[in-house]
Backbone as CSV, one residue per row, in Angstrom:
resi,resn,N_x,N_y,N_z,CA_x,CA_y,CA_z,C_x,C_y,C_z
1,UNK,-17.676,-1.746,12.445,-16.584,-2.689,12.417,-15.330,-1.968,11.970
2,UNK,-14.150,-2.291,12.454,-13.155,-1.909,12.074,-12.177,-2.067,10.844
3,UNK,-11.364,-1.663,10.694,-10.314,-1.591,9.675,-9.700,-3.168,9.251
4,UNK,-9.904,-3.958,8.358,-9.108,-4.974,7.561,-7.688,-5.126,8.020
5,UNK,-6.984,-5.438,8.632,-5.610,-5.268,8.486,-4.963,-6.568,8.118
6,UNK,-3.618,-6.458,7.198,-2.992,-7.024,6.551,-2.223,-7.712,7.543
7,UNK,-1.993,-9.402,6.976,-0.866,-9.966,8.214,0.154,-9.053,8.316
8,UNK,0.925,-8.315,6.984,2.402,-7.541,7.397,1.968,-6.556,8.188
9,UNK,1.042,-6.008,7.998,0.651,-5.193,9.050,0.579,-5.239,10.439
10,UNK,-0.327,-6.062,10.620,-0.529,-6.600,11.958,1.214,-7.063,12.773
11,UNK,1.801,-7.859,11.779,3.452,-7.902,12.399,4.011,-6.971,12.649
12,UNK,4.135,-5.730,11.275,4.729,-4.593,12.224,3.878,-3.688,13.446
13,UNK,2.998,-3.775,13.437,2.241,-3.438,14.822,2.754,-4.333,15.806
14,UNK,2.992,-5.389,15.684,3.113,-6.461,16.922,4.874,-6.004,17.095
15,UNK,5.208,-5.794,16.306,6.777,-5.722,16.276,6.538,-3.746,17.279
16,UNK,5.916,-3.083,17.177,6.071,-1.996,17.349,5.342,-1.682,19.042
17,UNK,4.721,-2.713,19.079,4.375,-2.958,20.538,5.367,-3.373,21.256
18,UNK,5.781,-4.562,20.823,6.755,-5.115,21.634,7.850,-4.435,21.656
19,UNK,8.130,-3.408,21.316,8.956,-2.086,21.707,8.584,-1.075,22.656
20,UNK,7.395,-0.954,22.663,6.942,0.027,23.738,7.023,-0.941,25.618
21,UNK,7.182,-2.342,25.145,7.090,-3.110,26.004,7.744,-3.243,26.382
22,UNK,9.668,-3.357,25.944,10.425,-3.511,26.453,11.350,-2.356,26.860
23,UNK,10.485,-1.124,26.524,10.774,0.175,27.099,10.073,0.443,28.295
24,UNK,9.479,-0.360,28.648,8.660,-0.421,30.142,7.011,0.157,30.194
25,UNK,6.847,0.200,28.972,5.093,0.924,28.690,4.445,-0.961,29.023
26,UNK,3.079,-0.602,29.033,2.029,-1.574,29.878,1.706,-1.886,28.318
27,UNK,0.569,-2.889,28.328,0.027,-3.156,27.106,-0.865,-2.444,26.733
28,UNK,-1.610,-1.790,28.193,-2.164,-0.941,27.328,-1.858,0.311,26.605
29,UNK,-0.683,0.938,26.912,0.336,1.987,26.083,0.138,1.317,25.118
30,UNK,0.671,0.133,24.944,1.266,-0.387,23.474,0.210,-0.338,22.498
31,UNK,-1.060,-0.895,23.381,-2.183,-1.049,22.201,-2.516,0.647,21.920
32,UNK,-2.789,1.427,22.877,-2.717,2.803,22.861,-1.982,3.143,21.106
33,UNK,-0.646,2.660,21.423,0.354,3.253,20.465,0.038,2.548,18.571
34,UNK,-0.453,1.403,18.808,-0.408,0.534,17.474,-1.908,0.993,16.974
35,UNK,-2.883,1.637,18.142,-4.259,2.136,17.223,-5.110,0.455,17.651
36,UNK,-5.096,-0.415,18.354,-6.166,-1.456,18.451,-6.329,-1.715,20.094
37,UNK,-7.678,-2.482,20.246,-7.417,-3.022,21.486,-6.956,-4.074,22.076
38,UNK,-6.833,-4.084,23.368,-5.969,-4.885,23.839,-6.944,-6.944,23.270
39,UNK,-7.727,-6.683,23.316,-8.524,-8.180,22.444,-7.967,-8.598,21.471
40,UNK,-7.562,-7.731,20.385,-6.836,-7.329,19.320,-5.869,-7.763,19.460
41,UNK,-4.949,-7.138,20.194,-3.262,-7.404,20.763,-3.003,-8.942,20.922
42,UNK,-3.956,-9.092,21.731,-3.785,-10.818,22.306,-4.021,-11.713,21.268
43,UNK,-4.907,-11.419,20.458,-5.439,-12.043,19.239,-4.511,-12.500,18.467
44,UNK,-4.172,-11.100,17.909,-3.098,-11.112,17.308,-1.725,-11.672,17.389
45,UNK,-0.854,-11.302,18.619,-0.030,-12.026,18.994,0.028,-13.849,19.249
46,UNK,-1.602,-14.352,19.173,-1.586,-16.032,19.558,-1.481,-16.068,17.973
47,UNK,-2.445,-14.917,16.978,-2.120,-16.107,15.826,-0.987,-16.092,15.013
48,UNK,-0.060,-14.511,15.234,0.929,-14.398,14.465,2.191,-14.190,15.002
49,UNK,2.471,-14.312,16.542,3.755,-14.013,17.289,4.667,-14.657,16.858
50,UNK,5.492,-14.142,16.528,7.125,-15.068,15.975,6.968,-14.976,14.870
51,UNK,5.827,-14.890,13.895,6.247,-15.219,12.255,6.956,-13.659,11.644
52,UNK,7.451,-14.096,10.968,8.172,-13.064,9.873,6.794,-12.665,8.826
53,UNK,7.110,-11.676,8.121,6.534,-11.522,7.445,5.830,-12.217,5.928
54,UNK,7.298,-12.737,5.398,6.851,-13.607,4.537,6.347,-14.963,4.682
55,UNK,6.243,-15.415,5.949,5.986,-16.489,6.950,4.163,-16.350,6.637
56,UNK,3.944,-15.278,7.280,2.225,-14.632,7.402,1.900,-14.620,6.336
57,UNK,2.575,-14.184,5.129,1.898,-14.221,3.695,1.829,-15.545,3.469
58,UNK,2.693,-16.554,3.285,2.181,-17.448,2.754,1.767,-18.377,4.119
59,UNK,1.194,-18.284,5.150,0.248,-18.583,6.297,-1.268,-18.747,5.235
60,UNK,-0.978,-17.269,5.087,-2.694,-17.075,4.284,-2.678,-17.117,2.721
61,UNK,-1.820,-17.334,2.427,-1.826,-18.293,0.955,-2.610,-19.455,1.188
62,UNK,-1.781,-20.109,2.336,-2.098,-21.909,2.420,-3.521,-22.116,2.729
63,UNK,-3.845,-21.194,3.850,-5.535,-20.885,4.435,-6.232,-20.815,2.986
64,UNK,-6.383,-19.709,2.477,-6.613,-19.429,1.152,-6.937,-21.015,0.398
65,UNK,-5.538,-21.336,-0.051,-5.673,-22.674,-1.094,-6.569,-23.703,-0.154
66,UNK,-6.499,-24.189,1.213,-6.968,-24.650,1.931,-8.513,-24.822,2.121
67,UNK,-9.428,-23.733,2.084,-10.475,-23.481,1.815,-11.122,-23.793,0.108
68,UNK,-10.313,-23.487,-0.357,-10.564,-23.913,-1.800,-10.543,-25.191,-2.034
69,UNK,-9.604,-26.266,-1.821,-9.759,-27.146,-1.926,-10.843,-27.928,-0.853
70,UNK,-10.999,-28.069,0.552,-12.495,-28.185,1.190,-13.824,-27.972,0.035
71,UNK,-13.620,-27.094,-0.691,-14.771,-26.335,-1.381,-14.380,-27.785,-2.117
72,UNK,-13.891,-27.564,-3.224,-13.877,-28.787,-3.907,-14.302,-30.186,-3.851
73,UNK,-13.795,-30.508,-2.868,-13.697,-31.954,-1.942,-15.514,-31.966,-1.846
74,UNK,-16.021,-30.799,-1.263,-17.470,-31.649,-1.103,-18.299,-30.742,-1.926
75,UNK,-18.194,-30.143,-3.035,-18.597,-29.998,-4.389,-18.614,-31.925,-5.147
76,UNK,-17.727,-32.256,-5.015,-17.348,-33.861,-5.684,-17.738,-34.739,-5.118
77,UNK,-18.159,-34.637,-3.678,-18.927,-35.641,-3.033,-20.655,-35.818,-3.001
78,UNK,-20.731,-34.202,-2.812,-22.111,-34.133,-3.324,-22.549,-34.321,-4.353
79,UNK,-22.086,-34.292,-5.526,-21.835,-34.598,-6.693,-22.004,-36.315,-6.841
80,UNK,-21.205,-37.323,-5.820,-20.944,-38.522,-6.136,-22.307,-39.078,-5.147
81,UNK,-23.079,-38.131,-4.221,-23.877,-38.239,-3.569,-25.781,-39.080,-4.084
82,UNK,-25.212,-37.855,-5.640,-26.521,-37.337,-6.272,-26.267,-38.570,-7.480
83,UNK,-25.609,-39.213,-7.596,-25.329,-40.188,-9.053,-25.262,-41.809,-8.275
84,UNK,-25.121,-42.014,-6.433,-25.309,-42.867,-5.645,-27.154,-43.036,-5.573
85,UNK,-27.786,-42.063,-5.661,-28.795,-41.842,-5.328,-29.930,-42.021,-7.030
86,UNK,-29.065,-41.609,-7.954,-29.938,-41.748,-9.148,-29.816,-43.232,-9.338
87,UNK,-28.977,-43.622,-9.069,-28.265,-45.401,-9.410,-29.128,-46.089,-8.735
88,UNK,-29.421,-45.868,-7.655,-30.708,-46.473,-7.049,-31.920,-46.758,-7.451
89,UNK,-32.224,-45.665,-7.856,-33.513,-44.792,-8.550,-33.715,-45.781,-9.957
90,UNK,-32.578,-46.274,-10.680,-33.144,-47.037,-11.921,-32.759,-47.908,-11.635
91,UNK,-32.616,-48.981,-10.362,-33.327,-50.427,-10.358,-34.863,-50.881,-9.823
């Protein structure tokens, strides 16, 4: 498996493609040039095209807090699951 890369990362790669692109190189130059493949490229560009950098950081802040709270949410349900179920249990 490959290398982790950072959203700022991945932007300035996307930013550094889309230079080879509008210098008339193909995508596959570009991916050539940024080190990924073109799966990669496309990937990349649907989930982060247009954002700025500090845009992408807090993208995956929100993901981040986002998941955490899910976690929560049915930590407390299962929780309200198991005290629905004992309540039963002593009539």
């Amino acid at each position: 498996m490959g290398k982790k890369h950072k959203p700022e990362e991945i932007i300035g790669k996307l930013r550094e493609a889309e230079i080879v692109l509008a210098q008339g190189g193909t995508v596959s130059d570009a991916c050539r040039r940024i080190g990924v493949t073109e799966q990669s490229y496309y990937r990349w560009r649907k989930e982060y095209g247009g954002l700025k950098m500090d845009q992408a950081r807090r993208m995956k802040e929100l993901e981040k807090e986002n998941t955490r709270l899910r976690r929560a949410v049915s930590d407390l349900t299962l929780d309200k699951l198991i005290l629905q179920e004992a309540a039963r249990g002593n009539y």
